[in-house]
Every structure is written in C-alpha cells, then in structure tokens.
C-alpha positions in Angstrom: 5.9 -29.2 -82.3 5.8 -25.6 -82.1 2.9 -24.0 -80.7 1.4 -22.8 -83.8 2.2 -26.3 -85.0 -0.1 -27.9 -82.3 -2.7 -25.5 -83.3 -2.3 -26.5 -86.6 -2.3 -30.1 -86.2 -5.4 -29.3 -83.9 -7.7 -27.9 -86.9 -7.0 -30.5 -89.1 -7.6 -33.4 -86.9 -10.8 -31.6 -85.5 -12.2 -31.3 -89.8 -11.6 -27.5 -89.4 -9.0 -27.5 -91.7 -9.5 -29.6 -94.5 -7.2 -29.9 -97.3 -8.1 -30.3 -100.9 -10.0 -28.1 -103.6 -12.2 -25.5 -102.9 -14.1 -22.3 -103.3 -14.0 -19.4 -101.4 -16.6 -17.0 -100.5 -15.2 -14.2 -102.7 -15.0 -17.4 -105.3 -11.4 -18.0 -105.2 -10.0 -21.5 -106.2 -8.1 -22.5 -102.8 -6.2 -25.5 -101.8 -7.6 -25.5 -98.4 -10.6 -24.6 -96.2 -10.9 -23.2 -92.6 -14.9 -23.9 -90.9 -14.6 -23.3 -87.1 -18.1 -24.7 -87.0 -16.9 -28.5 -87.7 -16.3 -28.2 -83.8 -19.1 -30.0 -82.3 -18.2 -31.7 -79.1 -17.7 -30.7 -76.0 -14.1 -31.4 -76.0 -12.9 -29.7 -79.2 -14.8 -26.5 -78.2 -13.2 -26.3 -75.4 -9.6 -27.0 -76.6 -10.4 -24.3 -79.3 -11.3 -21.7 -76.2 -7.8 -22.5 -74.5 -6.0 -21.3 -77.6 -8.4 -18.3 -78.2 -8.1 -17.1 -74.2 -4.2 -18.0 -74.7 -4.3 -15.5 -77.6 -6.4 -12.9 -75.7 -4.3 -13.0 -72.6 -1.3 -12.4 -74.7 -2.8 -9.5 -76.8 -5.6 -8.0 -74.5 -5.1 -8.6 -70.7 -5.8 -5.7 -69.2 -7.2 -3.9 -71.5 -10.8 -5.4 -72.2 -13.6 -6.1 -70.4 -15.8 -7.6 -72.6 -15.8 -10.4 -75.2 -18.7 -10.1 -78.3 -19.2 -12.4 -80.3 -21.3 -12.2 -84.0 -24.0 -14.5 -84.2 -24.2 -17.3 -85.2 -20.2 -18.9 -85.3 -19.2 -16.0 -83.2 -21.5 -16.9 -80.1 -20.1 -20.5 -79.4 -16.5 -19.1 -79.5 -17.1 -15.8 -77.2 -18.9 -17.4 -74.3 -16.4 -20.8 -74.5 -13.8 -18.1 -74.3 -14.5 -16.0 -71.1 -15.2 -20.0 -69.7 -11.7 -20.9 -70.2 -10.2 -16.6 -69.1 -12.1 -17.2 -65.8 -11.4 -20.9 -65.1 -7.7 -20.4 -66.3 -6.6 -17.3 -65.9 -9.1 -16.0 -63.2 -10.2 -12.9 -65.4 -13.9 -12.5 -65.2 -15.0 -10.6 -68.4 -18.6 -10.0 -69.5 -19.8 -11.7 -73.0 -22.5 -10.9 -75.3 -23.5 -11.5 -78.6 -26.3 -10.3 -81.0 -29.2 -11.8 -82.4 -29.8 -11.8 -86.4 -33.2 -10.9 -85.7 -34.6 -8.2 -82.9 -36.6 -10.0 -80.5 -39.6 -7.5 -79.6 -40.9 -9.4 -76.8 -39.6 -10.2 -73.4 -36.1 -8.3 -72.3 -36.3 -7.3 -76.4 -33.4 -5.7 -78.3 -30.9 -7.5 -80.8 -28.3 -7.9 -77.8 -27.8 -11.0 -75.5 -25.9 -11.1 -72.7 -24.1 -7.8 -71.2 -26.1 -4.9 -72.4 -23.0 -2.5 -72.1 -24.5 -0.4 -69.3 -21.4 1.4 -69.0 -18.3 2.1 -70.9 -16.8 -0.8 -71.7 -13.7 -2.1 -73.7 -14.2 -5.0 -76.5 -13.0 -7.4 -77.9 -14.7 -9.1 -80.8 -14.1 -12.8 -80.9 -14.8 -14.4 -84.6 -13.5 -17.6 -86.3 -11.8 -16.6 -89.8 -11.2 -13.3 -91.8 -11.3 -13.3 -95.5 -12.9 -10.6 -97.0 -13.8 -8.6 -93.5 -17.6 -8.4 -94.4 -18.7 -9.7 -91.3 -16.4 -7.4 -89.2 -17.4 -4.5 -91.1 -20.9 -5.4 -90.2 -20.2 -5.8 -86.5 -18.6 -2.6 -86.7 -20.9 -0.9 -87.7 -24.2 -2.2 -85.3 -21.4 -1.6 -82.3 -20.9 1.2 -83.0 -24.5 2.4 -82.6 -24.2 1.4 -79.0 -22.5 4.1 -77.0 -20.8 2.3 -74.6 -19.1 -0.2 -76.6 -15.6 0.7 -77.1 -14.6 -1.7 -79.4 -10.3 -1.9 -79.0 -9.7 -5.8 -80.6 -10.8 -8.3 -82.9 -9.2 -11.6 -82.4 -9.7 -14.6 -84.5 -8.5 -18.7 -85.2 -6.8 -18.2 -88.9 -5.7 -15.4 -90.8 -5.9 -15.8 -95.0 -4.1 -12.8 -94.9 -5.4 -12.4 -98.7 -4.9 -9.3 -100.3 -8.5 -7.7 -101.3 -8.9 -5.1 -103.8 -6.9 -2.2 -101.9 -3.7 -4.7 -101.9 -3.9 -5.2 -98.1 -5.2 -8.7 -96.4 -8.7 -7.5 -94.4 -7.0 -7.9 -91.0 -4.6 -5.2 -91.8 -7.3 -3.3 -93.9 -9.7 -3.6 -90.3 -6.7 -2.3 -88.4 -6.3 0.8 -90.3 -10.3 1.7 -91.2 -10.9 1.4 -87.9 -7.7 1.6 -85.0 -8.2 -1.3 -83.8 -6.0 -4.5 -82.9 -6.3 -7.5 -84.8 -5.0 -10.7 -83.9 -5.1 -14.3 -85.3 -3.7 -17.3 -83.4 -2.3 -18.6 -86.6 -2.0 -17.3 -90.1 -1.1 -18.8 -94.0 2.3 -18.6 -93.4 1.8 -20.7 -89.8 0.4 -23.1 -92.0 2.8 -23.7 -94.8 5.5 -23.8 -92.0 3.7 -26.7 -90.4 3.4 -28.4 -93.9 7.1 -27.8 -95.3 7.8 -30.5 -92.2 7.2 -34.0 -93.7 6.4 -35.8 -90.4 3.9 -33.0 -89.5 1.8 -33.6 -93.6 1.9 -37.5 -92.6 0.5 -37.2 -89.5 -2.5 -35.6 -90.6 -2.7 -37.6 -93.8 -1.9 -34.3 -96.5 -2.5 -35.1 -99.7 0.3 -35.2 -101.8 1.6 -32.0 -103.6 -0.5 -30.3 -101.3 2.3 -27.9 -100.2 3.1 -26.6 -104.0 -0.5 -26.0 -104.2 -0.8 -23.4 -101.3 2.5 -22.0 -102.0 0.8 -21.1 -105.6 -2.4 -20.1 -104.0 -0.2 -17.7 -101.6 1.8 -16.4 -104.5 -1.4 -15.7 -106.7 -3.6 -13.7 -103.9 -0.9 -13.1 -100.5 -1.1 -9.5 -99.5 2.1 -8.3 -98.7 
C-alpha cells in the first residue's frame, strides 16, 4: 500500500470513514462520511497523531511553534499531535485550544493551554473541511489575539467540494486569508485507494460504491 492508502485503510477500519448514503452538513447527498470523533481508544488516537505530526513535519517544521486546536474535535487532535512531534521527532511545540464558553472564574479567559505571551507562529490542527465555517470562525477569535500569527491549517481529509465561489474551502481558506492548508489525504486519495479491488475487499466496500463517489465527485468537485 501506498502511504495515503494506509491512511485510507486506517479511517475505514477505525469507523471514521464509513461508506454508504449520507447527508452532509451543507445537505448534500454523499456516498461517504468522514467523523474523526469515531476515534475513541487510546490506540487509534494515537495512530491518528503519527499521521497528523508526519504531515506537519512535512509541511511546517520550522516554521511554527504552536499547535491550536478548536474545541471540541479539534482539542483531542492538537494536544495527541505535539505528543507524537515531541516523542518522535523531538520538536517541543506549545498547544492550546479554546473553550466554547469563557470561564470567568479561576485563570479565566476562553483560552487553554499556551496563552500566546509572545509572538508566536500557528498552526491550526482540525479534523475535516467542508464548507470552512469552523475555520472561518477560528480565524476570526485568533485573530483578536495579538500574538497569534496564525501561518497553517492542517487537517485528516480534504472534500475538496467546490462551494459557491467554485473553489473547494481549503483553497478558498488559502487565498481569504494567506495561509497554508494541508490535508493528509484528499477525495481523489480516496477514489485511488478504491479503484484497487484488493484494497475495497479488505475493508468490506459496498458494491458499486466506487461509481457512486466518482458521480458525487463529478456533481460537486471544485476544480
């Protein structure tokens, strides 16, 4: 297997790619279905982490010092990620995360972890991009804090589905804002791993399954 294949195979066997028919946030009729959140042991988190710091060591070394992560799927993946950059890779970078609430008691604030007390490169870590909501709204509470230089975004799977403007929202975060934005796999990663009929047995796809996303890809793929 390649290594996007492995990554691949990875999400299905750990339920966080599933197969079958579903609705999209945006309500779109899709053939498959991405939820980082189905990883809930020990060992599948930290699997996830190795491809995630693999990704940011590729894209980022060197140039960030901090990992955020949105709350609530974000916080898991940032702080599982600078685990496996300093235990791998011996890179010791800062995490934090935000609360959806602000806590007005104790330390206080909406912010958890490294409070940014100096000027600071970032990376945001999140799970999927669809639609880009949740970046944009990350964005935008970061960029009320004046040390957080926000240079990345890195996530697991990118749709790359074309919104209104006729660009997927990776590209479309890219150019609103001049940032890098990475994904450790995309669709097209995907329908590569399922055109090979050894790969869609060993994770049990169901059948036709590969006509269906090529249609889905056809339909809504940005360009």
């Amino acid at each position: 297997m390649t290594e996007t294949d492995t990554f691949v195979h990875f999400l299905v066997e750990s339920g966080a790619l599933k197969f079958g028919n579903f609705v999209t946030k945006s309500g779109r009729e899709t053939p498959y279905f991405i939820n980082t959140g189905e990883f809930r042991t020990g060992a599948s988190l930290s699997k996830l982490a190795e491809f995630y710091a693999a990704a940011f060591m590729k894209h980022f070394d060197g140039k960030a010092q901090n990992l955020y992560g949105p709350a609530y799927k974000g916080i898991p993946l940032c702080a599982a990620t600078a685990m496996k950059l300093s235990d791998v890779y011996a890179k010791n970078l800062t995490f934090t995360y935000n609360r959806k609430e602000v806590k007005d008691h104790g330390e206080g604030g909406s912010l958890v972890g490294y409070k940014y007390a100096e000027k600071t490169n970032v990376v945001i870590i999140e799970d999927v991009i669809t639609a880009g909501t949740s970046v944009n709204e990350t964005m935008q509470a970061l960029s009320q804090i004046e040390n957080a230089n926000v240079i990345g975004l890195l996530i697991s799977v990118d749709r790359k589905e074309k919104l209104e403007n006729g660009k997927s929202a990776l590209q479309t975060v890219q150019d609103e804002y001049s940032i890098e934005a990475h994904s450790i796999v995309n669709i097209n990663d995907i329908i590569a791993f399922l055109e090979n009929e050894e790969n869609r047995k060993a994770v049990g796809a169901p059948e036709g399954i590969l006509d269906r996303v090529y249609a889905y890809r056809e339909k809504w793929g940005a360009v």
